[in-house]
N, C-alpha and C positions, 0 to 999 in steps of 0.2 A: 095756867101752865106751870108745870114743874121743873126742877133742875134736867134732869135726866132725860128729858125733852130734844133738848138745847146745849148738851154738853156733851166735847167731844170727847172717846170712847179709848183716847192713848194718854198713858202717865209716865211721865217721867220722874223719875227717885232716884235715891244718890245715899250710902250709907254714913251713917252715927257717923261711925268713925273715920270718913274718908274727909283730907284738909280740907277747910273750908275754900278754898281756892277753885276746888272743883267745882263746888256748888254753885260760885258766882260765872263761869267759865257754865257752867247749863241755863242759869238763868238768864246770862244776854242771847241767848238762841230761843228764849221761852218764852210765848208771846202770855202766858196766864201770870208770871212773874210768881211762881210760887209750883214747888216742887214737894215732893215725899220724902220722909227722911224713915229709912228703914232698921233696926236695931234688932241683928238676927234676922229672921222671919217674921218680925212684929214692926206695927207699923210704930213708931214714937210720937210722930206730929210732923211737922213740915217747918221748912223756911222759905222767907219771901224774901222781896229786895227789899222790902218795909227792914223785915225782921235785922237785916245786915247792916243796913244803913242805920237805924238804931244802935244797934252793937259797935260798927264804928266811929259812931259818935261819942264814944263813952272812953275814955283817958285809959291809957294802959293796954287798951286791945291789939293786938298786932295780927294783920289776916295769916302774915307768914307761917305761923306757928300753931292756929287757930283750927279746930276740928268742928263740923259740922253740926258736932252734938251741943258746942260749945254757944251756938244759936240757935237752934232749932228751939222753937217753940212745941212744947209737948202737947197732945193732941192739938195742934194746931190750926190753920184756917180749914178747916172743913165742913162740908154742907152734906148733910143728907140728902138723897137721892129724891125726895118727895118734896124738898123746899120747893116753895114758891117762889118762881122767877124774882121778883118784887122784893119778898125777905132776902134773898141774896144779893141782888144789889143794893139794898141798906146796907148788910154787912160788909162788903166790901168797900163803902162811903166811908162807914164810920172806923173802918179798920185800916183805910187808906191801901188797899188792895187792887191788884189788877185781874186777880184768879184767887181762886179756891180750888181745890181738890175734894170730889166727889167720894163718897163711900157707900159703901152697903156692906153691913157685919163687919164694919171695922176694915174694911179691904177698899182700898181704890178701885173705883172702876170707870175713874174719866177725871177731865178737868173743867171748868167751867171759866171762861173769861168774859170782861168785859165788852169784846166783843162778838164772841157765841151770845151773850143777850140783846145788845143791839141789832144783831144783824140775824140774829133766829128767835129771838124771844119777841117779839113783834110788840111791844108795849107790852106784854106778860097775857098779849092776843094766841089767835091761832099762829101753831110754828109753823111757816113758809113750806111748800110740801115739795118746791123743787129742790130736790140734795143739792147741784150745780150751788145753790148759795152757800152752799157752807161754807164755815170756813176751812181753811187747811191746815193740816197740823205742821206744828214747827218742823223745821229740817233734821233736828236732830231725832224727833221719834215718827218721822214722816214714813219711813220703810218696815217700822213696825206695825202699820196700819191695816199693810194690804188692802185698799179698799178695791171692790171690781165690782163690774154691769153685768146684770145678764141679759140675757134676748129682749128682753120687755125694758130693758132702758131703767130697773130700779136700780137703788145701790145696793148692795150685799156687801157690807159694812165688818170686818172680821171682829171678833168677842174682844171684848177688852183686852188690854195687854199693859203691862207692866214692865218696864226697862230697869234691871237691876244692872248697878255698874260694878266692874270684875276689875278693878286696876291691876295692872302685872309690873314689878318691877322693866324696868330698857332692860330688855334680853342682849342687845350688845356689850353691857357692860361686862357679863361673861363670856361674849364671845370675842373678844378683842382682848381680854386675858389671855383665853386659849389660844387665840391667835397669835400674839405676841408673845407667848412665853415657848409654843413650838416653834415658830419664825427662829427664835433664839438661840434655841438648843440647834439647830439646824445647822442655821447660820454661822453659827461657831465655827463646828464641825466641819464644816464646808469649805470657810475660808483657812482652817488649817491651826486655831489657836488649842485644838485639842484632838487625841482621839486617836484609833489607829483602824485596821482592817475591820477587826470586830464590832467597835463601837457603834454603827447602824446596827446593829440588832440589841445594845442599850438604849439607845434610840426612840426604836420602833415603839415600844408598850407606851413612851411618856407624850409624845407626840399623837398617837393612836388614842389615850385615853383623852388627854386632854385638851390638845390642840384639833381632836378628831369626833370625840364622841360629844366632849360637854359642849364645841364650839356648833356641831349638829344639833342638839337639841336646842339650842339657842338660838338657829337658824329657821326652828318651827314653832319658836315660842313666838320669833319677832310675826312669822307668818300670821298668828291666831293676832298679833295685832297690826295686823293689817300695813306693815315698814316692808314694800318688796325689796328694795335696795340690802335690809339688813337681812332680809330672806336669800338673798341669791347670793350676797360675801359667804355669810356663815355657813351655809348650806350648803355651796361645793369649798370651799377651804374644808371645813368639818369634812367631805365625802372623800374630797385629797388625803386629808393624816390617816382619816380610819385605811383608805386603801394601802397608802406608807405603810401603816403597821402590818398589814396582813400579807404583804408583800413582804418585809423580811420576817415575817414567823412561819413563811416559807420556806426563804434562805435557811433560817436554825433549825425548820424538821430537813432540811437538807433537799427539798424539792427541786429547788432553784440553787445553782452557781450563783454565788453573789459577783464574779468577776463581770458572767456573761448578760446583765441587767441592766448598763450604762445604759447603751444605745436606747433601749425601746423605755427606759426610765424619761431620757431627753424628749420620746414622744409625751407622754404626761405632760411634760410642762407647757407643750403649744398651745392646747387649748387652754389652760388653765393661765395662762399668759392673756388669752385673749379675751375670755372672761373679765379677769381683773380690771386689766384696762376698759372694759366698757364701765365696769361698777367706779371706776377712778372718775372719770367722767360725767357719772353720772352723781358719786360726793361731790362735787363741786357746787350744787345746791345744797347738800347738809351744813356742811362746814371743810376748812381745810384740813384740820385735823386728819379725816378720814380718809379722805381726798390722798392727804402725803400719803398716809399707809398703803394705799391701795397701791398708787403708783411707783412705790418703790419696790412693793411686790410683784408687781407684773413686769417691769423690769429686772427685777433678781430672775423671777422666773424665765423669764427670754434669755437672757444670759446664762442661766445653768441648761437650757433646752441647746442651746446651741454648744457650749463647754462636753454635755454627756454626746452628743448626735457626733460631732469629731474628735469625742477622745482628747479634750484639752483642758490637763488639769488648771493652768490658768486662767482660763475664762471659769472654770466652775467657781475659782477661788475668790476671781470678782462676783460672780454669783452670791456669795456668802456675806460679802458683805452689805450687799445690797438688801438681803434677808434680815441681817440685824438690822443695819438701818431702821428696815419697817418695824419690825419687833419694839423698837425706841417708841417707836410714831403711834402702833398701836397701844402698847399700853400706856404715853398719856394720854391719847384722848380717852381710854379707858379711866384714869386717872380725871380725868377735866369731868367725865359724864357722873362719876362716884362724888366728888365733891359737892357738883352742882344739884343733884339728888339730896344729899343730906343739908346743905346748909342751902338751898334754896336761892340761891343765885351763883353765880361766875365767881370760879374760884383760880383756874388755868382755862385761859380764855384759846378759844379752839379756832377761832375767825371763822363767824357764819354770815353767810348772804351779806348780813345787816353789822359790817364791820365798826363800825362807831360806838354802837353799843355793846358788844360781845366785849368787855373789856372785863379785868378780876374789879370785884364790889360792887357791880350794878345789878340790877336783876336779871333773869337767866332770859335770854332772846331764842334761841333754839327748843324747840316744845319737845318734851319727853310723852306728850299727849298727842294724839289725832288731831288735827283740828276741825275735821269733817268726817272722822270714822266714828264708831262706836262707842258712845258718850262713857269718858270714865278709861277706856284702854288706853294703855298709853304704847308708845311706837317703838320699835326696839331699837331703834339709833338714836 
């Protein structure tokens, strides 16, 4: 009996150049203990937890800072598709291995573990012909498998597959800019430290560009990784400024009275009141960071909804400052997410779930990664 027999048919890879952090964060989900390491379009070789735990045995290594390429073993543990059952588990004895990764032409097309041989290699006998034994692939490339039955009860097994991981920077980190820096200019405005009749339609383009469009496309970045929280802030905030904007580049083609736009303005904010406040509620498992911004915006906005609906420049003016407030609150936690990104742990500690540890100089508690999504993306808040 041969490798390819006995081995199951999903690989998980992780590129050169992506920290080595990631690569230990897929290998505790990887029951083969060894992964692909990709360089371009070319395969490099692989790393194990053999290959890591070597590397940090060795004085001067630090994982923090550490790139994948910086371990990986160049063509690495791989087996031929034709190996004998038998030869491969020598190889993994004397390599101190739990898996190999599978080839043909240089290309993965499975991975082989220690327990696909015991439990499909039959003593290196006939492989077990009921599919039901096999084993199942890790959680993490379990959805890339597809496996299904059809009428006759075989398995219809889908073609190999290969999981390239796509990391994106936290798309909230620009959207809590834009967030915060229109909140700002608003908010000013609002409460009265600047500005006169005309200044909403100065306004409008900065607000509309930035607090509206970049804070939208950050709202579909977070979606492609799978953060619905940082989907549903950014996505209606961002859908709020762009309509702000195009609402007074009405006013300036002279479409609209700006006098006669209070009242039905103060509609806009009820919903978008009540939005907020559910996503406030719902940061309260992120961190509080987020949590305050939300909720000082959904409150600004309840107050400016009620200020424009009666014609009461005072409650708009508490409106405003409610607005800065949040503005404050968004961009540190913008600030907290940017630090902790580059220096790899807590820098402005934001208070998550796990209050004890979220403090500045420990390591970072809040994941800018999935931890059950798509290996490699990371989450936009």
């Amino acid at each position: 009996m041969v490798v390819k027999d006995v081995m199951s048919s999903a690989v998980t890879a992780v590129r050169a150049d992506a920290p080595l952090s990631e690569a230990i964060a897929l290998l505790e989900r990887s029951p083969e203990g060894v992964i692909a390491v990709y360089d371009q379009d070319e395969l490099l070789g692989t790393v194990s937890e053999h290959d890591i735990a070597v590397w940090l045995g060795t004085p001067g290594h630090d994982v923090r800072s550490a790139k994948v390429r910086d371990v990986a073993r160049p063509q690495g543990v791989i087996s031929q598709e034709n190996l004998n059952v038998r030869d491969a588990a020598q190889m993994m004895k004397e390599q101190h291995l739990t898996g190999l990764v599978v080839v043909r032409d240089r290309q993965p097309i499975g991975t082989v573990s220690l327990a696909d041989l015991a439990t499909r290699g039959d003593g290196g006998g006939t492989q077990q012909s009921n599919a039901a034994t096999q084993t199942p692939v890790n959680a993490a490339t379990r959805t890339q498998t597809a496996d299904r039955f059809d009428t006759a009860g075989q398995a219809d097994v889908a073609p190999p597959t290969r999981i390239f991981l796509q990391p994106i920077a936290a798309p909230s980190i620009l959207g809590l800019c834009g967030l915060g820096a229109a909140s700002l200019v608003f908010g000013a405005f609002v409460a009265g430290w600047y500005g006169n009749a005309t200044t909403p339609l100065y306004i409008a383009p900065f607000v509309a560009i930035f607090g509206g469009l970049a804070q939208l496309l950050a709202g579909m970045w977070a979606y492609r990784a799978r953060d619905g929280l940082a989907t549903a802030v950014h996505g209606t905030w961002g859908s709020f400024w762009l309509a702000y904007g195009i609402l007074y580049l009405l006013v300036a083609n002279r479409s609209l009275v700006a006098g006669l736009i209070g009242p039905a303005l103060g509609w806009w904010f009820i919903p978008i009141a009540a939005i907020t406040g559910v996503t406030a509620l719902a940061a309260l498992g992120r961190n509080l960071g987020l949590a305050i911004t939300l909720l000082l915006l959904a409150a600004g906005s309840a107050i400016a909804a009620i200020g424009l609906l009666i014609s009461s420049t005072s409650w708009f003016t508490v409106a405003g400052y409610f607005f800065m407030g949040a503005a404050v609150a968004a961009l540190y936690t913008a600030a907290a997410m940017l630090l902790e990104d580059t220096f790899h742990r807590v820098v402005l500690p934001l208070g998550s779930p796990r209050m004890e540890a979220n403090v500045p100089g420990r390591k970072a508690t809040h994941r800018l990664e999935y931890r059950f999504g798509e290996p490699g993306v990371r989450a936009g808040q």
